[in-house]
LOTIMI-121725 format. One record per residue (C-alpha): residue number from 1; residue in three letters; x, y, z. Coordinates in steps of 0.05 Angstrom, whole numbers, plus 5000, padded with zeros to 4 digits. Each point is the difference from the previous one (the first is absolute). Layout:
// residues N
{n=NUM, res=ala, u=X, v=Y, w=Z}
...
//
This chain:
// residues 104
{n=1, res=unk, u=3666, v=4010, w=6448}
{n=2, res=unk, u=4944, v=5026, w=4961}
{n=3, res=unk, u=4951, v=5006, w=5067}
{n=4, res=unk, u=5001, v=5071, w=5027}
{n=5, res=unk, u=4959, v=5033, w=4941}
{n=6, res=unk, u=4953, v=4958, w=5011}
{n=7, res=unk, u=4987, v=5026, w=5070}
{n=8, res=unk, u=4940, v=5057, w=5008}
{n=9, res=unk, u=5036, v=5023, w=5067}
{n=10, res=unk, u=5078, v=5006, w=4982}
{n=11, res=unk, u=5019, v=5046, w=5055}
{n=12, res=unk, u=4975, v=4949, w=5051}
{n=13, res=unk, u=5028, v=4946, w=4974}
{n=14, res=unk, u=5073, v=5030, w=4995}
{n=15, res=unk, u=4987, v=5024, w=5069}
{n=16, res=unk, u=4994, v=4925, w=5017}
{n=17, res=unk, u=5053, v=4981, w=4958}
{n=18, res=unk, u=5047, v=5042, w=5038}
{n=19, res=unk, u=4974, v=4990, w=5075}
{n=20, res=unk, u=5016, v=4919, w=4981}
{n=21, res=unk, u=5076, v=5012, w=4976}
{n=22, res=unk, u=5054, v=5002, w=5048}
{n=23, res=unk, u=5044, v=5061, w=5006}
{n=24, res=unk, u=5038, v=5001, w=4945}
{n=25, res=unk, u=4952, v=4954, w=4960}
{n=26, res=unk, u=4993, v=5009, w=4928}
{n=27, res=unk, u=4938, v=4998, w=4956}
{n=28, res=unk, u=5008, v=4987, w=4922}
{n=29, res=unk, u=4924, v=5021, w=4965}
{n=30, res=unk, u=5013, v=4970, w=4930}
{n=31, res=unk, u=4947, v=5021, w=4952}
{n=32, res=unk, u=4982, v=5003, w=4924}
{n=33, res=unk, u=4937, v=5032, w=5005}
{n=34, res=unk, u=5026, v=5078, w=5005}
{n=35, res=unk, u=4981, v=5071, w=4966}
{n=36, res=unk, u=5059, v=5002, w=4954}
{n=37, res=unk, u=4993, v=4922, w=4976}
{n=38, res=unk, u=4956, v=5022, w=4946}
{n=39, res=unk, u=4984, v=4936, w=4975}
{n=40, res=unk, u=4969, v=4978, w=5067}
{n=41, res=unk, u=4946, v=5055, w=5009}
{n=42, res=unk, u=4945, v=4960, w=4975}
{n=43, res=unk, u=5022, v=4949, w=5051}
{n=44, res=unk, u=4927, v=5012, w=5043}
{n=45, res=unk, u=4962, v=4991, w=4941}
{n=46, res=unk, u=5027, v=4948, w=4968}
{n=47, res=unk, u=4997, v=4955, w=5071}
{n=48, res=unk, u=4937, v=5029, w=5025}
{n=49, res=unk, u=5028, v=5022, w=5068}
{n=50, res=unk, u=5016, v=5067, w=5033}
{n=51, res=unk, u=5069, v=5028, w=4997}
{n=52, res=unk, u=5041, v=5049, w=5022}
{n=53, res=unk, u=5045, v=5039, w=4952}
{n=54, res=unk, u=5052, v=5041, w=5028}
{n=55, res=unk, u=5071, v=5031, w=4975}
{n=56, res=unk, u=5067, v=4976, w=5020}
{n=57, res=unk, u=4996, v=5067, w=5036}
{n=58, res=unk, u=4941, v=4991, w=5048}
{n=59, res=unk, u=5027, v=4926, w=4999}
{n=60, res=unk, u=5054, v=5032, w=5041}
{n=61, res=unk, u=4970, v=5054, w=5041}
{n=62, res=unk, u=4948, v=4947, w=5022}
{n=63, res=unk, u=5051, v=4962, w=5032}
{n=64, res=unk, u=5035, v=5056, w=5026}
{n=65, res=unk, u=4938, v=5029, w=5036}
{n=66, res=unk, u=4983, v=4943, w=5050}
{n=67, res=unk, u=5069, v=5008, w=5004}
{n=68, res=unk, u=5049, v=4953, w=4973}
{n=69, res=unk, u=5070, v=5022, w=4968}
{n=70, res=unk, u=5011, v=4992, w=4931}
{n=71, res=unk, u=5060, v=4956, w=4974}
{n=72, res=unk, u=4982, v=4992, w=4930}
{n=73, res=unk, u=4950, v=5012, w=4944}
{n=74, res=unk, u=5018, v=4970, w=4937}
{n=75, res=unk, u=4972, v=4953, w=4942}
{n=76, res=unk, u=5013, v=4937, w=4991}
{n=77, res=unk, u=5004, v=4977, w=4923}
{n=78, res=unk, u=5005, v=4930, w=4969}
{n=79, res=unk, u=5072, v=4977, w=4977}
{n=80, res=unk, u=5001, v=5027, w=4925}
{n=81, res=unk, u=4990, v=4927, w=4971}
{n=82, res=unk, u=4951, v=4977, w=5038}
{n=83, res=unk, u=4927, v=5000, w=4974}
{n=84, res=unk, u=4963, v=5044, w=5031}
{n=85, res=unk, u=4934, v=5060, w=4983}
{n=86, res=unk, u=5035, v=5055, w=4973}
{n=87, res=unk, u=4974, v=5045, w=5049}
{n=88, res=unk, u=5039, v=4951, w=5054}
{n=89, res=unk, u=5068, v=5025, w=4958}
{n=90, res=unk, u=4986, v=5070, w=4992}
{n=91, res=unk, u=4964, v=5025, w=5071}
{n=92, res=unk, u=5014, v=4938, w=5038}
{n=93, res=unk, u=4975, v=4987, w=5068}
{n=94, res=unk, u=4997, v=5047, w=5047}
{n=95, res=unk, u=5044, v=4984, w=5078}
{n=96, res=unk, u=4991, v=5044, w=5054}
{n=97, res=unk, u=5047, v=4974, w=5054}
{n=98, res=unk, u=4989, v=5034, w=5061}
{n=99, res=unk, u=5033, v=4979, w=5084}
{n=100, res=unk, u=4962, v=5022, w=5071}
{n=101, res=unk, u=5040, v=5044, w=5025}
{n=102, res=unk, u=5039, v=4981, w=5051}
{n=103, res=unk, u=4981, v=5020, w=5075}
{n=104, res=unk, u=5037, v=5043, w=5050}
//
């Protein structure tokens, strides 16, 4: 949760992600911190610290090309009564669920 756009070398570390699962493994990358979240973009500045931004898209076809298979891409929202940013009810956070293929 909330690590991997943090990361300067995202390819690599998905690479290791995937060469540490099992066959069949799965890998949830849970963030909030994503292109359409509006609300987050001045995330880096605010904090001080580098960050990658990327879209629910290349979210997805970043896991797919170190090659995992995609099971899901959704995002998650807040129960409707539960007090939360309102950006956290209207884009939500962003799940990319994603397994290691498995071998033959």
């Amino acid at each position: 949760m909330e690590v991997f756009y943090y990361l300067p070398e995202l390819q690599w570390a998905l690479v290791s992600v995937i060469r540490l699962l099992k066959p069949g493994g799965m890998f949830a990358c849970v963030v909030d911190y994503y292109d359409e979240n509006d609300a987050s973009h001045s995330w880096p500045e605010d904090v001080g610290v580098q960050m990658n931004l990327l879209s629910a898209e290349a979210w997805r076809e970043a896991m797919l090309d170190v090659g995992f298979e995609l099971v899901e891409q959704t995002r998650l929202l807040p129960p409707a009564d539960e007090s939360a940013p309102d950006w956290k009810h209207q884009q939500g956070t962003l799940m990319t669920l994603v397994r290691r293929p498995l071998e033959s």
